[in-house]
C-alpha positions as CSV (number, residue, x, y, z in Angstrom):
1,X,9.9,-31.1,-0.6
2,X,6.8,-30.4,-2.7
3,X,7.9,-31.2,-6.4
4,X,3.7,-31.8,-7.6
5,X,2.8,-28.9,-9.8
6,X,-1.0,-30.5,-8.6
7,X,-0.6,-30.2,-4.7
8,X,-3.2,-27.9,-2.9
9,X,0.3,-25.5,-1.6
10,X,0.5,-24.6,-5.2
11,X,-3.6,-24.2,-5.4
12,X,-3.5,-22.2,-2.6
13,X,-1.0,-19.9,-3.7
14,X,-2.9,-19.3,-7.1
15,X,-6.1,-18.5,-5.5
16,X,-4.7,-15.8,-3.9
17,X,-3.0,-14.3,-7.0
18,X,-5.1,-14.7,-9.3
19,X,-7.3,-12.4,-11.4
20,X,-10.0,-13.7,-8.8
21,X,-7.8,-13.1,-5.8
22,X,-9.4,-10.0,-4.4
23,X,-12.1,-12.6,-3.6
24,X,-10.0,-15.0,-1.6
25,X,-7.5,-12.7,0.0
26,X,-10.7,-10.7,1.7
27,X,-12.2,-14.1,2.5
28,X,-9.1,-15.0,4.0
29,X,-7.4,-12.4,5.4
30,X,-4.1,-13.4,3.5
31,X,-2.1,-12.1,0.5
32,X,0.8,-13.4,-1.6
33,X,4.6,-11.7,-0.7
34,X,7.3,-12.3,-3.2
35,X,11.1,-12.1,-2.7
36,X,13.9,-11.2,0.1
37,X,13.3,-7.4,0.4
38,X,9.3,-8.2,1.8
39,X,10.8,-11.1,3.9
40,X,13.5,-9.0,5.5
41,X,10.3,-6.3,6.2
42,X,8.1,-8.7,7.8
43,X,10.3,-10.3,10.0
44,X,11.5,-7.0,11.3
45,X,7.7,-5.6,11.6
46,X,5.7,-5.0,15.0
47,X,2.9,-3.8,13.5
48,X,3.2,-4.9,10.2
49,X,1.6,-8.4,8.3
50,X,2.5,-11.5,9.4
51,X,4.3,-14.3,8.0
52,X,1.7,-17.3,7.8
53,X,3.2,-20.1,5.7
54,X,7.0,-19.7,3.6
55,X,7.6,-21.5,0.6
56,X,11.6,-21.8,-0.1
57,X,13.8,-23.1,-2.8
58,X,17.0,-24.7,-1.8
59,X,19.2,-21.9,-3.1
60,X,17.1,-19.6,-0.7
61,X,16.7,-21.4,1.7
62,X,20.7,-21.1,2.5
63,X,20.2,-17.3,2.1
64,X,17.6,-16.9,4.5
65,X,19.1,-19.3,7.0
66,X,22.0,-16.4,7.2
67,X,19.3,-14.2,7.9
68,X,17.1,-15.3,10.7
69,X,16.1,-18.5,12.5
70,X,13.7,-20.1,10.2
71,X,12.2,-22.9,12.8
72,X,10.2,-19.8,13.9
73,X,8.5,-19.7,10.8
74,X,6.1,-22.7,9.2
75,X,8.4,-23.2,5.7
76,X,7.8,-25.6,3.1
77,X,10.7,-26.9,0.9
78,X,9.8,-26.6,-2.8
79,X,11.2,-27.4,-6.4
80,X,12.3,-24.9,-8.7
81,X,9.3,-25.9,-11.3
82,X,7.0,-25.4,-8.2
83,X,8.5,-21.7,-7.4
84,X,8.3,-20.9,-11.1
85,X,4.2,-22.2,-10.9
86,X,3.3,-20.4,-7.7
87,X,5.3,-17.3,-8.9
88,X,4.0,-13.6,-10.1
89,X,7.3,-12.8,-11.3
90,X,9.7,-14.0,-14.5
91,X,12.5,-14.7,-12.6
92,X,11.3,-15.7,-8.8
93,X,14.2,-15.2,-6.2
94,X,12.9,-18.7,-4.9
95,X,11.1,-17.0,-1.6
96,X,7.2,-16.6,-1.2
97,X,5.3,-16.1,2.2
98,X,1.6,-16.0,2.6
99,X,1.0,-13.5,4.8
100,X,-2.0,-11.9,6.8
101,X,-3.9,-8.8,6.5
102,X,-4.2,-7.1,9.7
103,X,-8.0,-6.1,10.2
104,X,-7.5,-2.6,11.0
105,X,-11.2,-0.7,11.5
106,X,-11.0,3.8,10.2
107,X,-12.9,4.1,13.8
108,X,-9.7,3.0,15.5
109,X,-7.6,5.9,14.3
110,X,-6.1,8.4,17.1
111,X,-5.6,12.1,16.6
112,X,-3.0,14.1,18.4
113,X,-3.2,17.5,16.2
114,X,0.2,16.4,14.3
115,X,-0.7,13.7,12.2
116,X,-0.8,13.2,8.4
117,X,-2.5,10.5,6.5
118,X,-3.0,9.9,2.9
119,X,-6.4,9.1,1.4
120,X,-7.1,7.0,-2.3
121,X,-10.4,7.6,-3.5
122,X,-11.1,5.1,-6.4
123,X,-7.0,4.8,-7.3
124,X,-7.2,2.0,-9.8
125,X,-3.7,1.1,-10.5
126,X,-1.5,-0.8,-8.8
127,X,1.6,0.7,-9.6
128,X,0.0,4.1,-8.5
129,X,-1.0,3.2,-5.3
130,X,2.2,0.9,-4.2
131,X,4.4,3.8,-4.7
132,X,2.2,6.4,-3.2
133,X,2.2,3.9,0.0
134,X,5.9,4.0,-0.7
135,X,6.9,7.3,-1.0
136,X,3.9,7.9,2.8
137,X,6.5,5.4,4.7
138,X,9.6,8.0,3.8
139,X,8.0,11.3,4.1
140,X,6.6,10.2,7.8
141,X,2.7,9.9,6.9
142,X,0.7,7.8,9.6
143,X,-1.5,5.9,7.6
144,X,-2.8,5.3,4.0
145,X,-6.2,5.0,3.7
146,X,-8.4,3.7,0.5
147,X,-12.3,4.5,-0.3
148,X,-14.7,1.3,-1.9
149,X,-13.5,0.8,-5.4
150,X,-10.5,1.6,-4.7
151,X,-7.3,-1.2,-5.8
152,X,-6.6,-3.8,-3.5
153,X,-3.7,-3.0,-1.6
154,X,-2.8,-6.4,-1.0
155,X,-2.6,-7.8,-4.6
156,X,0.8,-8.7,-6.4
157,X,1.4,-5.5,-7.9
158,X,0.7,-3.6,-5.4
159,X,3.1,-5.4,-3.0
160,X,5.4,-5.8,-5.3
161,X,5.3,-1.6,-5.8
162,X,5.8,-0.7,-2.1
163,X,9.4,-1.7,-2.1
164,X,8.4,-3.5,1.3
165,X,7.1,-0.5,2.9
166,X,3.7,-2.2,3.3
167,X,5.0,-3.5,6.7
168,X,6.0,-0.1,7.6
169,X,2.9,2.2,7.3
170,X,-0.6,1.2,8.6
171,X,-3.5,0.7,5.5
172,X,-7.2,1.3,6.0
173,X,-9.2,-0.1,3.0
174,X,-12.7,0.8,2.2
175,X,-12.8,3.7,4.4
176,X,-16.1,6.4,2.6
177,X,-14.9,9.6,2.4
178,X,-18.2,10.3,4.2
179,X,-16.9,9.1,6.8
180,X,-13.7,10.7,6.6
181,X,-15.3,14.1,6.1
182,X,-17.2,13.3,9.2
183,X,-14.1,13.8,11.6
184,X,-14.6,17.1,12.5
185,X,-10.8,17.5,13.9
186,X,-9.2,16.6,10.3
187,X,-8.2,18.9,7.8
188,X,-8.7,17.9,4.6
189,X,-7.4,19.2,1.2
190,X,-7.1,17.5,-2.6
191,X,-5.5,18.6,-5.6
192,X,-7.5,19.9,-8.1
193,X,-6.6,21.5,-11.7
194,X,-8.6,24.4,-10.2
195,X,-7.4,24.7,-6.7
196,X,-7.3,28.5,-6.4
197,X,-4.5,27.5,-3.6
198,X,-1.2,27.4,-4.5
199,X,1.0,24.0,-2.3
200,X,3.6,26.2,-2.1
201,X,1.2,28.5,0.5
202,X,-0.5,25.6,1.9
203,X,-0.2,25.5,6.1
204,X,-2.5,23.3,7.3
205,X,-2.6,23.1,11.3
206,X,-3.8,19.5,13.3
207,X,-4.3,16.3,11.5
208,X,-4.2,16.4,8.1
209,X,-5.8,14.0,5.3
210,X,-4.3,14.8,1.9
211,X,-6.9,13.5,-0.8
212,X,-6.0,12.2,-4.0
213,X,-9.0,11.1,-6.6
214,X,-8.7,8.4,-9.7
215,X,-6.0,8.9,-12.2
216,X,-8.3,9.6,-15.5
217,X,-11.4,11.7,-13.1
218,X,-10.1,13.3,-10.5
219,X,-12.4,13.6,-7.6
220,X,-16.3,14.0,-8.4
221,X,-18.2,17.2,-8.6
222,X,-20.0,16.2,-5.1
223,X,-16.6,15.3,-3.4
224,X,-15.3,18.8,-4.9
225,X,-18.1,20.8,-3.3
226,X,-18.2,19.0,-0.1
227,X,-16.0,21.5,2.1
228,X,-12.7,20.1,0.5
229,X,-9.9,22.6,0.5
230,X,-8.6,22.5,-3.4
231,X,-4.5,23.4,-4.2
232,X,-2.3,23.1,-7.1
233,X,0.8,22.0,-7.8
234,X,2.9,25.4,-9.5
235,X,4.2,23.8,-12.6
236,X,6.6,26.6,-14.3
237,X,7.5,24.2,-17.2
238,X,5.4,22.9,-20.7
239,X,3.9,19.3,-18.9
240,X,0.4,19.4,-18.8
241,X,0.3,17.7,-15.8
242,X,2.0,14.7,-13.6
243,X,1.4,11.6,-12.8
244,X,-0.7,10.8,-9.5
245,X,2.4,9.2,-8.0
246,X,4.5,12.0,-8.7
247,X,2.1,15.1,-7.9
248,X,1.4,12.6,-4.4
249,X,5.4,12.5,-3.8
250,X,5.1,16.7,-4.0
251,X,2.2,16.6,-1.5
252,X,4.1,14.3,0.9
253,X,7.2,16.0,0.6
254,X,5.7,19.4,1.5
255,X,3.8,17.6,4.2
256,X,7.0,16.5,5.8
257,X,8.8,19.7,5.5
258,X,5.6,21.6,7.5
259,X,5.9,18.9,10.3
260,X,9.8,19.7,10.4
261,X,9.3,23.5,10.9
């Protein structure tokens, strides 16, 4: 049982969610996962992070043991004070897992004319991009990828956001969108305030990267004029616009329904 507030578990933890813990998580390869939704997810998961290390109050301890055999996993017994230390959240449900970050390389993507993938150029909040990863896992996307300067995907809030659906849907992170461009066989659109192109008339045909740029800029002028096909969202009411996690739910939802017809 740890019970020290001091010992390097709880040091370990806090490095990697920290305000610092971009740093350690990509030096590492490991991120923080909080509460039973996430652990049902990864232990389920082919493809998905991996459970490294699995901290466990008593209380939860008897939950999970319900749940799965547990000597598969490395688990460390811990004190409620110690759960409340290492914890993100106000009111911790007494399960934390370090996990991995698979090293997935943009190069090792395969095209079949039918896929759909969802891109983040320079999305800076969490809560954003956790939902729009999300909301790709139940509309059928094949993979969320992220440009440089984009949010880490793995940080609390992130997690946190995808409802465990991070162990569902593959993530690329610091993909350029020069390089993304450079894939002759994708089709690429973005909304844009502008986009002559109505969604409602979008048809794309073969694999198809939706684009979505930073909540307060958009895309750049550059990325605009760089052979991007631009589209709007019809909005017959008074808002002046939506939120990026709601105008990427749209996207994804019209996505799906093209793939099902």
């Amino acid at each position: 049982m740890i019970e020290s507030l001091n010992s390097p578990h709880v040091a370990r933890v806090k490095a990697l969610i920290s305000s610092r813990g971009t740093k350690e998580r990509k030096a590492h390869a490991e991120f923080v996962a909080e509460g039973l939704q996430c652990f049902r997810e990864a232990i389920v998961s082919k493809d998905g992070p991996r459970i490294e290390s699995l901290y466990l109050t008593a209380s939860a301890r008897v939950k999970l043991d319900e749940i799965t055999d547990l000597s598969l996993i490395k688990t460390y017994d811990v004190s409620e004070d110690v759960m409340k230390s290492m914890s993100e959240t106000i009111t911790p449900q007494g399960i934390l897992a370090i996990c991995s970050i698979p090293q997935r390389k943009f190069e090792s993507i395969t095209l079949n004319g039918h896929r759909k993938f969802i891109y983040l150029s320079e999305v800076q909040d969490p809560g954003n991009a956790g939902t729009i990863l999300r909301s790709a896992d139940a509309f059928g996307m094949d993979a969320v990828l992220t440009s440089p300067g984009s949010v880490d995907m793995y940080s609390p809030k992130v997690v946190r956001s995808t409802a465990g659906s991070l162990w569902h849907i593959p993530v690329f992170e610091g993909v350029a969108l020069s390089d993304l461009l450079s894939r002759s066989e994708l089709t690429c659109f973005s909304l844009a305030a502008q986009g002559s192109q109505s969604l409602d008339d979008l048809a794309v045909v073969g694999d198809t990267v939706a684009i979505f740029g930073n909540e307060a800029r958009g895309l750049s002028t550059a990325q605009l004029s760089a052979g991007i096909t631009l589209v709007n969202i019809p909005m017959p009411g008074d808002a002046e616009s939506l939120n990026l996690s709601a105008a990427a739910s749209i996207v994804m939802y019209h996505l799906a329904n093209m793939q099902a017809s």
